[in-house]
N, CA, C and O atoms as a printed pandas DataFrame, in Angstrom:
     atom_number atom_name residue_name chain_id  residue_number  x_coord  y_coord  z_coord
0              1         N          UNK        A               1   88.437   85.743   86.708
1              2        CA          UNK        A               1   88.597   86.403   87.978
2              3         C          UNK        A               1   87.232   86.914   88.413
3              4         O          UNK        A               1   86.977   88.051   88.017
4              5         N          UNK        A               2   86.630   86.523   88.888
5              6        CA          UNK        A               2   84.848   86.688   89.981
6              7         C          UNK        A               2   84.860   87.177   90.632
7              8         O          UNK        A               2   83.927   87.978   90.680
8              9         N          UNK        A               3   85.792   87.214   91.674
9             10        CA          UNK        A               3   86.141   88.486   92.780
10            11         C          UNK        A               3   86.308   90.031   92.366
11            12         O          UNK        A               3   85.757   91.113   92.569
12            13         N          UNK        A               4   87.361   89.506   91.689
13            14        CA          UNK        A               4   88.352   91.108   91.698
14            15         C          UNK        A               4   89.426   90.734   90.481
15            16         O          UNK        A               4   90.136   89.729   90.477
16            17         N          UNK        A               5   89.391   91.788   89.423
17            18        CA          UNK        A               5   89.858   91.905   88.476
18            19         C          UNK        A               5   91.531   92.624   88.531
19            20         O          UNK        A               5   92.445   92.850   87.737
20            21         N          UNK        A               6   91.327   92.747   89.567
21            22        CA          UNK        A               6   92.663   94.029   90.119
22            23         C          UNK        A               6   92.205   95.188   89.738
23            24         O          UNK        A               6   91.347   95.260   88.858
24            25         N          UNK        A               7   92.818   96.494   90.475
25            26        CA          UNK        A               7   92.138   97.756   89.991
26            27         C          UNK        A               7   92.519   97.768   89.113
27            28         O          UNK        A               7   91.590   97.978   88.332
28            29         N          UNK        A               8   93.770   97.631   88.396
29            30        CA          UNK        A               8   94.255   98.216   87.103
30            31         C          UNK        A               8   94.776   96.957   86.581
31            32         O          UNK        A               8   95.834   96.536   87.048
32            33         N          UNK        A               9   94.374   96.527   85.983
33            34        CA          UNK        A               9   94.758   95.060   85.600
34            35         C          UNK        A               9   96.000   95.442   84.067
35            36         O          UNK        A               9   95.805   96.431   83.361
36            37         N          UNK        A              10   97.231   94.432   83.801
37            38        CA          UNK        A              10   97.988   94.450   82.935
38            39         C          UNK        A              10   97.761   93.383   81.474
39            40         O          UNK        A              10   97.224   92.278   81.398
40            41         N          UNK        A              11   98.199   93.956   80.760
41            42        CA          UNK        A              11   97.717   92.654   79.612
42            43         C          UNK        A              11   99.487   92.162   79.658
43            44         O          UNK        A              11  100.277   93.106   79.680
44            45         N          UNK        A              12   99.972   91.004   79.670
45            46        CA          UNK        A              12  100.964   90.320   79.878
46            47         C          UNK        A              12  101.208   90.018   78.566
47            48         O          UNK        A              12  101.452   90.839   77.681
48            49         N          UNK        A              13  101.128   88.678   78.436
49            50        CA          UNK        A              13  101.821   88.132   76.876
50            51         C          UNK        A              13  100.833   86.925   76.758
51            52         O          UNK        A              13  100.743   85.967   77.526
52            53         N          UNK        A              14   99.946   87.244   75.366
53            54        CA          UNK        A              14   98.891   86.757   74.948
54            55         C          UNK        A              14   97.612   86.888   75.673
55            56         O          UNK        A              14   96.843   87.846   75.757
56            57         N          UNK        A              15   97.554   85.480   76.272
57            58        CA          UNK        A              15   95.750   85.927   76.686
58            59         C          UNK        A              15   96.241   85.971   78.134
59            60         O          UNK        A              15   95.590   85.397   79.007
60            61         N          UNK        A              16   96.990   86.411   78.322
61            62        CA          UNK        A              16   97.093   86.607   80.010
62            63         C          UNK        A              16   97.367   87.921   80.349
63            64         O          UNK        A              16   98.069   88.683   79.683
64            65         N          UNK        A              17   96.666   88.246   81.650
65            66        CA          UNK        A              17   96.369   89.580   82.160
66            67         C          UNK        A              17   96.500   89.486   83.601
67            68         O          UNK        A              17   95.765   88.707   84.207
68            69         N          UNK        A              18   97.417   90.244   84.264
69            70        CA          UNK        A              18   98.042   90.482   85.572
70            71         C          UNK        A              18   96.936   91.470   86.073
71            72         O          UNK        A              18   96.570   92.503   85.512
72            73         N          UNK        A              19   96.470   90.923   87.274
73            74        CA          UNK        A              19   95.220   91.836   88.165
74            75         C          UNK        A              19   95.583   90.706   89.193
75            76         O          UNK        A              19   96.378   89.774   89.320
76            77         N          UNK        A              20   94.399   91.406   89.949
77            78        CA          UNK        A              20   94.807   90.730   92.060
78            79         C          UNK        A              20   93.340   89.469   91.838
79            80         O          UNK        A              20   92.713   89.306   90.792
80            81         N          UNK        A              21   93.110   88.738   93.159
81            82        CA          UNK        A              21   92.268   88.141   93.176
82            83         C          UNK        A              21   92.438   87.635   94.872
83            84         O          UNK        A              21   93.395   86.900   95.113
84            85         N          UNK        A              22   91.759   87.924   95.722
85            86        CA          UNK        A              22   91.664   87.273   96.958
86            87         C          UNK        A              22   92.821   87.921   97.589
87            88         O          UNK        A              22   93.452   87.099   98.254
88            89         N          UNK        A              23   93.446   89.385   97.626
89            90        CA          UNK        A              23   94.622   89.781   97.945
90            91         C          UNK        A              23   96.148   89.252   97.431
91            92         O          UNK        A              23   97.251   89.303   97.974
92            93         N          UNK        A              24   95.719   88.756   96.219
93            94        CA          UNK        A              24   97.463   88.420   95.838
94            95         C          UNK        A              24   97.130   88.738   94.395
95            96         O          UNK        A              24   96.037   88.706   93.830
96            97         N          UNK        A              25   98.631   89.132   93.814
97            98        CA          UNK        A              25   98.838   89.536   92.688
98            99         C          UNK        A              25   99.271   88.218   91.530
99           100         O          UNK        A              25  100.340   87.616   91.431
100          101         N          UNK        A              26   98.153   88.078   90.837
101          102        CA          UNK        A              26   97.480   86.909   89.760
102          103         C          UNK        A              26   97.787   87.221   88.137
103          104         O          UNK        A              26   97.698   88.217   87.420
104          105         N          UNK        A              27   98.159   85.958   87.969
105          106        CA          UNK        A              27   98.247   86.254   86.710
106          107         C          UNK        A              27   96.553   84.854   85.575
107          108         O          UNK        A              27   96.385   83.653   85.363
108          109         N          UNK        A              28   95.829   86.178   85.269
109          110        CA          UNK        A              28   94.959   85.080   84.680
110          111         C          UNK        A              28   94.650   85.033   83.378
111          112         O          UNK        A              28   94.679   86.074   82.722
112          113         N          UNK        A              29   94.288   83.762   82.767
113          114        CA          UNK        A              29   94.481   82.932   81.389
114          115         C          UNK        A              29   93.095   83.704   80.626
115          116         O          UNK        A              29   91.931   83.527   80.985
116          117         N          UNK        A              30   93.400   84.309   79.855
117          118        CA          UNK        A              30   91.358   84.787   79.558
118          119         C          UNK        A              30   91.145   84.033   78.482
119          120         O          UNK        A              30   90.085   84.207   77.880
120          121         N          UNK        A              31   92.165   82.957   77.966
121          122        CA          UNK        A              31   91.557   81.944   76.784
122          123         C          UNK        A              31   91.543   80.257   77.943
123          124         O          UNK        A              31   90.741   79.326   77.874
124          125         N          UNK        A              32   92.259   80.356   78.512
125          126        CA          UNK        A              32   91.724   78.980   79.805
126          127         C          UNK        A              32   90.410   79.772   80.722
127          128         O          UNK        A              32   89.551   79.001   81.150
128          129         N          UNK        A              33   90.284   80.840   80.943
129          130        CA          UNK        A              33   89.372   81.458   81.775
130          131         C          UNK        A              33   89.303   80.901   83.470
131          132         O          UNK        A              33   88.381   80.592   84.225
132          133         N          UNK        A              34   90.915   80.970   83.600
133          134        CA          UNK        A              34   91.702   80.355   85.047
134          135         C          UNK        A              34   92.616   81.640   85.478
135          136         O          UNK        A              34   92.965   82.644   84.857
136          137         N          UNK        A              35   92.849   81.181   86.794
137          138        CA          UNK        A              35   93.936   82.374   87.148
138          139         C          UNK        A              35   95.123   81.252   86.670
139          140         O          UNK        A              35   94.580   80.152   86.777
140          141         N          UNK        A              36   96.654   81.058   86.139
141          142        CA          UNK        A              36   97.278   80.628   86.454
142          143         C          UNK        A              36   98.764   80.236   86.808
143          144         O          UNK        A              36   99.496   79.269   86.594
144          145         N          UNK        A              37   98.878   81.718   87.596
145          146        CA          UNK        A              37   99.929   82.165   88.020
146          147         C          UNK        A              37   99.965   82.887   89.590
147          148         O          UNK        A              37   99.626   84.046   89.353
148          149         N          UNK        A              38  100.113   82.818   90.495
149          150        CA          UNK        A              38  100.055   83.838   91.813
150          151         C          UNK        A              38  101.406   84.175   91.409
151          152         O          UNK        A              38  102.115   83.392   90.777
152          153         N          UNK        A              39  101.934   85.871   91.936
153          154        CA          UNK        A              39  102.961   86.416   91.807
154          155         C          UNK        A              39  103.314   86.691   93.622
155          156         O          UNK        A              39  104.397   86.388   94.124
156          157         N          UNK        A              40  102.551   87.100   94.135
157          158        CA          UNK        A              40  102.542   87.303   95.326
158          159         C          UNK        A              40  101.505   87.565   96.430
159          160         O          UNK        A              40  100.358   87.768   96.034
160          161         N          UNK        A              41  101.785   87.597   98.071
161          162        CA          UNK        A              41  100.491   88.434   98.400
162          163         C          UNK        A              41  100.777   89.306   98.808
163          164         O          UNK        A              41  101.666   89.917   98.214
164          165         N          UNK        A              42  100.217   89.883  100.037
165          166        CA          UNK        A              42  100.241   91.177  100.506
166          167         C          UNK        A              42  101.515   91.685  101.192
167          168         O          UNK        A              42  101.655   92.870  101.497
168          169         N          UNK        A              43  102.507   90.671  101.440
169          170        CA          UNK        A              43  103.438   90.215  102.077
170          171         C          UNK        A              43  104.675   90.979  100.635
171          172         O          UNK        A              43  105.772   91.523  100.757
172          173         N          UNK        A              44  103.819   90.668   99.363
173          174        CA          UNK        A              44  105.177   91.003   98.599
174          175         C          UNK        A              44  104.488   92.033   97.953
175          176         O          UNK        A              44  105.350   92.827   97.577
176          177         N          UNK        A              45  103.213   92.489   97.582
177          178        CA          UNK        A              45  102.424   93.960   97.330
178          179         C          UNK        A              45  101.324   94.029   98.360
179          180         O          UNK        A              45  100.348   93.322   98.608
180          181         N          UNK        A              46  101.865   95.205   98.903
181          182        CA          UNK        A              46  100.705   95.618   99.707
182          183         C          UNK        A              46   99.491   95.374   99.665
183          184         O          UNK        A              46   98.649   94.691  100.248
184          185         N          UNK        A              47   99.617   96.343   98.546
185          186        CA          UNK        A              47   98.373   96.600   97.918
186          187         C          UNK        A              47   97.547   95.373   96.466
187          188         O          UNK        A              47   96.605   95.963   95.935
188          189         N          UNK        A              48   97.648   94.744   96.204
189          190        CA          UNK        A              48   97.527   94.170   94.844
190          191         C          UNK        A              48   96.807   95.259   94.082
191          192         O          UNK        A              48   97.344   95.693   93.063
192          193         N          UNK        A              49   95.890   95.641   94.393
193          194        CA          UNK        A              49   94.865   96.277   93.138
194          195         C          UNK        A              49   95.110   97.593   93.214
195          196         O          UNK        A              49   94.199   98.417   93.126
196          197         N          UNK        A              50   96.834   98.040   93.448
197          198        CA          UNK        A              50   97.231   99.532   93.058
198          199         C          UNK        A              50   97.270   99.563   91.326
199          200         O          UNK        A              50   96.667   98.981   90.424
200          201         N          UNK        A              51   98.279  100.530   91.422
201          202        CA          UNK        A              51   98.193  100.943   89.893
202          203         C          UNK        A              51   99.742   99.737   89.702
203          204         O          UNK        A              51  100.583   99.523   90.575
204          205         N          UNK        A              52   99.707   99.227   88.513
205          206        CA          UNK        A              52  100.869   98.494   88.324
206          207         C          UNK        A              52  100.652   98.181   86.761
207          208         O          UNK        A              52   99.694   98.432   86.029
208          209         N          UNK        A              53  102.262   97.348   86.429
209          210        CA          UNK        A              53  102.782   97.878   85.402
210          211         C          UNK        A              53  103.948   96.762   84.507
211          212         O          UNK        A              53  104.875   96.373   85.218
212          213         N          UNK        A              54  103.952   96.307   83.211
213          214        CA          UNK        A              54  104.379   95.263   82.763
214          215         C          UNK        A              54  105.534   96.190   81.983
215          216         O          UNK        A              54  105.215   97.142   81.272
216          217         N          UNK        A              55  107.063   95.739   82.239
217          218        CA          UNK        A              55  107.797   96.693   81.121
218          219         C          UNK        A              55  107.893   95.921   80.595
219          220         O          UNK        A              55  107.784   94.723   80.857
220          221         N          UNK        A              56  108.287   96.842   79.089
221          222        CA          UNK        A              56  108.575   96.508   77.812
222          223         C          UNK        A              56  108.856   95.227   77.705
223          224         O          UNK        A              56  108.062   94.399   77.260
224          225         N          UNK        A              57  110.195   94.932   78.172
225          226        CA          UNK        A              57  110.603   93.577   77.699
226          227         C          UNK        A              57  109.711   92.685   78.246
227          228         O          UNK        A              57  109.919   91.522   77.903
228          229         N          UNK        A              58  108.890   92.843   78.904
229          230        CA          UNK        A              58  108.523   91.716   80.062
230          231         C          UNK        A              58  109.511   91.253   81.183
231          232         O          UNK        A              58  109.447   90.038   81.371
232          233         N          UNK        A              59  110.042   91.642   81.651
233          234        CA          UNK        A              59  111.129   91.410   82.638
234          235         C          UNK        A              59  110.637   91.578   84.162
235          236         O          UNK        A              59  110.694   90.991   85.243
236          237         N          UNK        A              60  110.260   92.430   83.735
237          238        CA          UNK        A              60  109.832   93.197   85.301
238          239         C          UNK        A              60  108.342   93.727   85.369
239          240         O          UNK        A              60  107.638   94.271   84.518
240          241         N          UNK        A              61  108.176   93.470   86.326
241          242        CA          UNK        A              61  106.627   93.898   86.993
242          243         C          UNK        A              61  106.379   94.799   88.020
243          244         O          UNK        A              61  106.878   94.516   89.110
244          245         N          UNK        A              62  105.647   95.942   87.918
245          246        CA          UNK        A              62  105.745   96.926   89.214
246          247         C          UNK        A              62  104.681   96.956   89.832
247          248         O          UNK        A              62  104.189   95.983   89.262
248          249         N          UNK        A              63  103.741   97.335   90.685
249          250        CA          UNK        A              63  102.782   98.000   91.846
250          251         C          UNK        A              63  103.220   98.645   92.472
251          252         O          UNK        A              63  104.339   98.529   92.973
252          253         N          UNK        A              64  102.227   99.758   92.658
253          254        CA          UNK        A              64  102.505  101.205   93.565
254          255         C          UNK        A              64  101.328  101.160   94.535
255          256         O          UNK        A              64  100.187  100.815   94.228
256          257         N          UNK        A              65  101.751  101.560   95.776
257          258        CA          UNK        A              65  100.751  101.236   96.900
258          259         C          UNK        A              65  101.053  102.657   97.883
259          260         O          UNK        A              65  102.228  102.980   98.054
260          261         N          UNK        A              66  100.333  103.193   98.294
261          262        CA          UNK        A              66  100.070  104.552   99.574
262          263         C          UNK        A              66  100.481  104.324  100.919
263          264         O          UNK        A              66   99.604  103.948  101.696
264          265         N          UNK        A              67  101.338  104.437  101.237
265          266        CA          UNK        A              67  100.970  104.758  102.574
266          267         C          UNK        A              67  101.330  106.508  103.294
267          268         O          UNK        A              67  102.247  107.327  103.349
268          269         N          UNK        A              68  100.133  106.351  103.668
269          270        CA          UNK        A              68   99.813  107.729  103.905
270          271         C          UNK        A              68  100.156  108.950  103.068
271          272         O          UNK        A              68   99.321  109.233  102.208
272          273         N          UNK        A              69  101.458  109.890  103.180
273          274        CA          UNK        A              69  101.385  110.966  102.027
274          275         C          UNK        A              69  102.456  110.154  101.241
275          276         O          UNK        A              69  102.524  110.826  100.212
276          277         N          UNK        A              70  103.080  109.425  101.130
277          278        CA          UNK        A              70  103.924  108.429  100.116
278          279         C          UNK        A              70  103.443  107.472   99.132
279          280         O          UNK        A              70  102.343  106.921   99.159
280          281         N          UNK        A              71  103.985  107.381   98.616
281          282        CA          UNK        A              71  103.529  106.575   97.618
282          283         C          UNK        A              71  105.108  105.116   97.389
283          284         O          UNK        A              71  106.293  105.377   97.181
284          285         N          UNK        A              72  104.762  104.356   97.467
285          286        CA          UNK        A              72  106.027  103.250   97.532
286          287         C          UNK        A              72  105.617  102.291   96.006
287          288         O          UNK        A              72  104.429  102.199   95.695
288          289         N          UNK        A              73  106.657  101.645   95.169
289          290        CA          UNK        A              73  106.364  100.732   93.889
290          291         C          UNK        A              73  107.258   99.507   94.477
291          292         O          UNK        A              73  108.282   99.721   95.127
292          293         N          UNK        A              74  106.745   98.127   94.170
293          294        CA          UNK        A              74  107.313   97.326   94.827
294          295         C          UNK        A              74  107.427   96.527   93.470
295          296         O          UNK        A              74  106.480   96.113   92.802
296          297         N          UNK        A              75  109.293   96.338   93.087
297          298        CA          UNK        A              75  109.494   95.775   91.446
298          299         C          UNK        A              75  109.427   94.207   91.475
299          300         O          UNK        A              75  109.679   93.553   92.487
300          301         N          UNK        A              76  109.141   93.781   90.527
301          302        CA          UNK        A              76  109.248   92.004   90.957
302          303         C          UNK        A              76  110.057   91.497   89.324
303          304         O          UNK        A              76  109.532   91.970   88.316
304          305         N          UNK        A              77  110.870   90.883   89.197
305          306        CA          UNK        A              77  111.577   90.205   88.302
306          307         C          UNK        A              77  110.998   89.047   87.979
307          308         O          UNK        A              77  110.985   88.152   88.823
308          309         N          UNK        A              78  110.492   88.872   86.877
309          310        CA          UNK        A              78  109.331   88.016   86.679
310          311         C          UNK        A              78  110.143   86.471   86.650
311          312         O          UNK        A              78  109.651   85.543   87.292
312          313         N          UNK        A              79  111.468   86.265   85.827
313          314        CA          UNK        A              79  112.219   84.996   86.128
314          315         C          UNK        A              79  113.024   84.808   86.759
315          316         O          UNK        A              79  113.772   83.923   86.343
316          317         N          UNK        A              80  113.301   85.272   87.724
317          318        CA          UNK        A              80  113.852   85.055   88.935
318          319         C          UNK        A              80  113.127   85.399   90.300
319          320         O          UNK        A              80  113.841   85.417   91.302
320          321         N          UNK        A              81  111.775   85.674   90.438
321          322        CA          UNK        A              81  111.206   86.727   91.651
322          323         C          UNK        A              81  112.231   87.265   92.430
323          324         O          UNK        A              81  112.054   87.021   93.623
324          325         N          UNK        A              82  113.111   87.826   92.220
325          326        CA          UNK        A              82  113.691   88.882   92.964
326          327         C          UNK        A              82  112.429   90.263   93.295
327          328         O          UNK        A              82  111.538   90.734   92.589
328          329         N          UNK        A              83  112.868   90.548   94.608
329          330        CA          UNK        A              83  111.970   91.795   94.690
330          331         C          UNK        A              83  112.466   93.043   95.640
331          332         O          UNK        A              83  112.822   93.166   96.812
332          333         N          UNK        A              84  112.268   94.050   94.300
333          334        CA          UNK        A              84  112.765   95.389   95.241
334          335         C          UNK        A              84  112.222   96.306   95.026
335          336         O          UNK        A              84  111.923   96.752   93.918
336          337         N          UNK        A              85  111.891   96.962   96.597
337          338        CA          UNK        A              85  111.423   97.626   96.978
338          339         C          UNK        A              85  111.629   99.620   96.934
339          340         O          UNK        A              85  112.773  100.058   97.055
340          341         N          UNK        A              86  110.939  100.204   96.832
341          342        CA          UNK        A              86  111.423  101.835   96.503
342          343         C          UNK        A              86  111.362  102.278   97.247
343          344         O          UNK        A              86  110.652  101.938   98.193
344          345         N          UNK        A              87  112.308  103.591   97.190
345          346        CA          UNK        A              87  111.722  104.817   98.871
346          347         C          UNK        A              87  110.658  104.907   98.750
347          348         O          UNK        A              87  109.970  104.107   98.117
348          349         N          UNK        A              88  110.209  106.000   99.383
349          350        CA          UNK        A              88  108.716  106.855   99.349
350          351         C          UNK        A              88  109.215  107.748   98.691
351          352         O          UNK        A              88  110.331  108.265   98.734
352          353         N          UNK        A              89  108.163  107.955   97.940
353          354        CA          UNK        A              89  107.647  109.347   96.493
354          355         C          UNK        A              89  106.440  110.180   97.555
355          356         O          UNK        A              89  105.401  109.797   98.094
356          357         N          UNK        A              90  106.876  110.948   97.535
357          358        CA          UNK        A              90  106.107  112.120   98.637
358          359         C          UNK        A              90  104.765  112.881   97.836
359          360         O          UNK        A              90  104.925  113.627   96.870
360          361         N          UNK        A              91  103.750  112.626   98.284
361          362        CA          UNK        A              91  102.621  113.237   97.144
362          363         C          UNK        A              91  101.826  114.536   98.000
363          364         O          UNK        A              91  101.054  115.436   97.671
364          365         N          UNK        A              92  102.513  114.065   99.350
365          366        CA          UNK        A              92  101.315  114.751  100.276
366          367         C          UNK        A              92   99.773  114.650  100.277
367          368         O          UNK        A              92   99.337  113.499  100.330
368          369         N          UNK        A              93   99.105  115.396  100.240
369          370        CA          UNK        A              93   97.209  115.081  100.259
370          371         C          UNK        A              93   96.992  115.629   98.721
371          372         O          UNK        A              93   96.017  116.340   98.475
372          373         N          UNK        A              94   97.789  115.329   97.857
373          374        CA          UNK        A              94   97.329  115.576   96.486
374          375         C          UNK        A              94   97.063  114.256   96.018
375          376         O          UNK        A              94   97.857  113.950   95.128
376          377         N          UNK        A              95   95.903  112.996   96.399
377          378        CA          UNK        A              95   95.612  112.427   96.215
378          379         C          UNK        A              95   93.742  112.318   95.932
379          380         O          UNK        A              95   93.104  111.277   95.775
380          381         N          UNK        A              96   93.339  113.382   95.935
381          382        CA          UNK        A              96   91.688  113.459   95.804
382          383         C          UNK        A              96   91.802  115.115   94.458
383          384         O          UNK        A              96   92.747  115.879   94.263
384          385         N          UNK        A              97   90.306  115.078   93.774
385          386        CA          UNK        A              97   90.085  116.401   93.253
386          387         C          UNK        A              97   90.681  116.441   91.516
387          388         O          UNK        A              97   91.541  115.646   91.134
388          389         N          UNK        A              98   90.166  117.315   90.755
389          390        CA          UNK        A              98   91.252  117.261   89.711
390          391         C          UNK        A              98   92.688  117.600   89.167
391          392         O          UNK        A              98   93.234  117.581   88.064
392          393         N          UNK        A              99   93.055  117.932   90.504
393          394        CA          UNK        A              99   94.681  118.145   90.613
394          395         C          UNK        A              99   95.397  117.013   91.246
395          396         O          UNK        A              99   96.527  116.976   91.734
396          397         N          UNK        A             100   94.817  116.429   91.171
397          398        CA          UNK        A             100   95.241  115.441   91.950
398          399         C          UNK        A             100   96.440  114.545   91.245
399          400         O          UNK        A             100   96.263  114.214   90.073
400          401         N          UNK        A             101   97.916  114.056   92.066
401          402        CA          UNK        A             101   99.066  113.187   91.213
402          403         C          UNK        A             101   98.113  111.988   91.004
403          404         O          UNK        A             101   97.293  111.645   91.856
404          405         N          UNK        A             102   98.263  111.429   89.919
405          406        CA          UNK        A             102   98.057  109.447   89.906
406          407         C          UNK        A             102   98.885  109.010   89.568
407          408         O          UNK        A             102   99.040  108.970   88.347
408          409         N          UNK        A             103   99.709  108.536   90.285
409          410        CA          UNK        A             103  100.825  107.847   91.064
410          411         C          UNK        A             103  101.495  106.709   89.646
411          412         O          UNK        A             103  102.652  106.340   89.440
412          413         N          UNK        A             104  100.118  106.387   88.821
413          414        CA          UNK        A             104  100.821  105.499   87.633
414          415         C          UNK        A             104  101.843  105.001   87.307
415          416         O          UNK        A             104  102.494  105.945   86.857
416          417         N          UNK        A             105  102.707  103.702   87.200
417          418        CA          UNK        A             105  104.298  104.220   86.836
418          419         C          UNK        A             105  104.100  104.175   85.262
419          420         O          UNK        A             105  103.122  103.733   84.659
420          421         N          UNK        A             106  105.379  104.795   84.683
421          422        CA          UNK        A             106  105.366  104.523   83.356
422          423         C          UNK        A             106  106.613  103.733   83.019
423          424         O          UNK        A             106  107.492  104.144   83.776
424          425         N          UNK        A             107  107.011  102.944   82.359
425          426        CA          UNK        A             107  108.226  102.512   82.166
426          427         C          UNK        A             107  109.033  103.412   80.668
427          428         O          UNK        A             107  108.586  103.848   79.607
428          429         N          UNK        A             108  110.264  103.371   81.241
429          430        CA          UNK        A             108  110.999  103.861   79.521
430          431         C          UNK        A             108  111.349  102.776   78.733
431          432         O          UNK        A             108  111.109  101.605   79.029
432          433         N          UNK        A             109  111.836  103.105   77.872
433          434        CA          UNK        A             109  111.689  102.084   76.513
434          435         C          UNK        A             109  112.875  100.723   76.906
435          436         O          UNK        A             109  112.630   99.534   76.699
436          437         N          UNK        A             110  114.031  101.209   77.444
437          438        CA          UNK        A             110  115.051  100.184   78.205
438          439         C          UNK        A             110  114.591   99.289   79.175
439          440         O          UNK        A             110  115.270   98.277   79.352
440          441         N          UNK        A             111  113.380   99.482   79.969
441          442        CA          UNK        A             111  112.657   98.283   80.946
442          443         C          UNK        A             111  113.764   98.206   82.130
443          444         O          UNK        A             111  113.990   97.181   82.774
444          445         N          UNK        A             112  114.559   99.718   82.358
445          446        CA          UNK        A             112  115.100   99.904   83.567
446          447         C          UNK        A             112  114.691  100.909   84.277
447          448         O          UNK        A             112  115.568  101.303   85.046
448          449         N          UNK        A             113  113.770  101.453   84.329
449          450        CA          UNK        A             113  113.468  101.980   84.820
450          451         C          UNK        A             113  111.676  102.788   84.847
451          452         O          UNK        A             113  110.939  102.584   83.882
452          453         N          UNK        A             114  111.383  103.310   85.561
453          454        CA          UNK        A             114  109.685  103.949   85.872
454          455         C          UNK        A             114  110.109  105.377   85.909
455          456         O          UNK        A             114  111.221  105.786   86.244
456          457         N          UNK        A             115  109.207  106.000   85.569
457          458        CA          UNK        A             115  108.826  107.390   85.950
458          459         C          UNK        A             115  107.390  107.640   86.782
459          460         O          UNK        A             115  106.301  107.151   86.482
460          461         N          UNK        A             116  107.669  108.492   87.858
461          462        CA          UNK        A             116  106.277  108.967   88.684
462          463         C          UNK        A             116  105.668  110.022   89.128
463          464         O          UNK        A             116  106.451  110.356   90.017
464          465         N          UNK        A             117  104.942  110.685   89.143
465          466        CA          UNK        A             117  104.957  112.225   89.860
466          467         C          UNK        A             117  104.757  112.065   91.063
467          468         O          UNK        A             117  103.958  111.371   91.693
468          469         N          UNK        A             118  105.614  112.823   91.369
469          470        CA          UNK        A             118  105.605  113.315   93.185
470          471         C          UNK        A             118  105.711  115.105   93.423
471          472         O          UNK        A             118  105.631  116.059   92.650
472          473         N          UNK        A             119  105.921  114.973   94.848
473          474        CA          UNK        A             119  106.541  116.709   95.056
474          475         C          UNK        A             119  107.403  116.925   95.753
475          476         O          UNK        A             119  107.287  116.838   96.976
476          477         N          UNK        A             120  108.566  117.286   95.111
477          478        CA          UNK        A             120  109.617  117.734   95.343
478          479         C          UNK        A             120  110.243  118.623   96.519
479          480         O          UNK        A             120  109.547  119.604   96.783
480          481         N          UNK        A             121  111.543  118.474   97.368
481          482        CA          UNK        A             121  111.640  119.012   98.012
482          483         C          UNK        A             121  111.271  120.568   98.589
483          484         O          UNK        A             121  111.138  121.028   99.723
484          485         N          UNK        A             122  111.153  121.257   96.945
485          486        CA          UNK        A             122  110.796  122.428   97.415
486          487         C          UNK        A             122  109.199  122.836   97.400
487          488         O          UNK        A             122  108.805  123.988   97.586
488          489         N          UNK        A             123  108.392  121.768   97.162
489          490        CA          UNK        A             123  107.338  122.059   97.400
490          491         C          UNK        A             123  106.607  122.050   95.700
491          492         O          UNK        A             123  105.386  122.154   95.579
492          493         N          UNK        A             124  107.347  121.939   94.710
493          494        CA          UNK        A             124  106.996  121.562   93.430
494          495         C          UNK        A             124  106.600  120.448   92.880
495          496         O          UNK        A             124  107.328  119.492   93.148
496          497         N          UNK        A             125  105.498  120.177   92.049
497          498        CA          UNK        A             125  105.250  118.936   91.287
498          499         C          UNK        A             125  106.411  119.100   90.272
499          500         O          UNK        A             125  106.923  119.915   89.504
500          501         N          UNK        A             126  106.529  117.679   90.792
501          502        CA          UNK        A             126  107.767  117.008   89.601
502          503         C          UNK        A             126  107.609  115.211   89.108
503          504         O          UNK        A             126  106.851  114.276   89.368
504          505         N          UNK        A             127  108.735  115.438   88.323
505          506        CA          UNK        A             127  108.226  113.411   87.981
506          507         C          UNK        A             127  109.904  113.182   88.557
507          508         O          UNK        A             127  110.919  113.853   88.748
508          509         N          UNK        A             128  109.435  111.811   88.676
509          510        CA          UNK        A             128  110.992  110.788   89.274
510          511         C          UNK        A             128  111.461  110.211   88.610
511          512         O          UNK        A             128  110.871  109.810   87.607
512          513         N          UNK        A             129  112.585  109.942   88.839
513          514        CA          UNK        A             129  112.804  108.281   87.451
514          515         C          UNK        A             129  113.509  107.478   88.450
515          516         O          UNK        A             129  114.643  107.818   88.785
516          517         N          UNK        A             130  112.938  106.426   88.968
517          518        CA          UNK        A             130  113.146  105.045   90.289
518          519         C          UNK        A             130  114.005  104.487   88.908
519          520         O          UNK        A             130  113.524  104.223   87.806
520          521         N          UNK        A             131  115.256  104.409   89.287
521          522        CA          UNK        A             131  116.176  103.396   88.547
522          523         C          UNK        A             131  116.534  102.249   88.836
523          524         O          UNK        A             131  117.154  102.281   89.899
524          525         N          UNK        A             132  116.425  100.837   88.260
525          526        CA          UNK        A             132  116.567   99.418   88.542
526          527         C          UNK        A             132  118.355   99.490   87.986
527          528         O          UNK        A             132  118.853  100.024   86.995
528          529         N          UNK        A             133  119.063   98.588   89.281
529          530        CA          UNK        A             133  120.322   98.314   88.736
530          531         C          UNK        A             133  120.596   96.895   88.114
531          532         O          UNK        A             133  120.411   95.762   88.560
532          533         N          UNK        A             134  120.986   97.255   87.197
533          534        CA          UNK        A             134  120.927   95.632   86.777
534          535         C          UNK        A             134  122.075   94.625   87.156
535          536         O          UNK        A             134  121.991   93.441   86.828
């Protein structure tokens, strides 16, 4: 990848590592030293080079992308490309400084679900848990 590595690039399964390249979300070979997979473009992640995320099983694939005080994760089902999309996670302007949320997802150990920090209706930092139905 010569361009763009993705911001946060994923290690997949073996020598392959999920990062963006030319605005689409890539999957590339680091023992072929090829990209050789496109997952999507901007059309199916906004953003490619957000923060994103391989669960456990390998099943599913996430990216989290901004718009404005929200924060949105867009899930992709790696053998079937199904793709679904999340509300907005509300961060407000706690996006700069060392207080700042990073939006990261984390997955739990079942690969149904992410956790994220946001802020809560009443004005509290809290974390989420975006649940996938299976």
């Amino acid at each position: 990848m010569r361009r763009s590595s993705g911001g946060h690039p994923e290690w997949a399964w073996g020598p392959r590592i999920i990062g963006s390249f030319d605005g689409r979300q890539v999957v590339y070979d680091s023992a072929r030293k090829q990209i050789v997979e496109s997952l999507g473009g901007s059309d199916v992640f906004p953003n490619p080079e957000g923060d994103v995320s391989l669960s456990p099983d390998g099943r599913w694939f996430v990216n989290g992308h901004r718009e404005g005080e929200y924060h949105y994760y867009t899930f992709l089902e790696m053998k079937t490309r199904r793709v679904v999309k999340s509300a907005g996670i509300f961060l407000s302007t706690w996006n700069r400084g060392p207080l700042r949320l990073d939006p990261a997802p984390a997955w739990n150990r079942t690969s149904d679900g992410i956790v994220v920090p946001g802020i809560a209706g009443d004005g509290t930092r809290q974390m989420f848990l975006l649940q996938l139905s299976q």
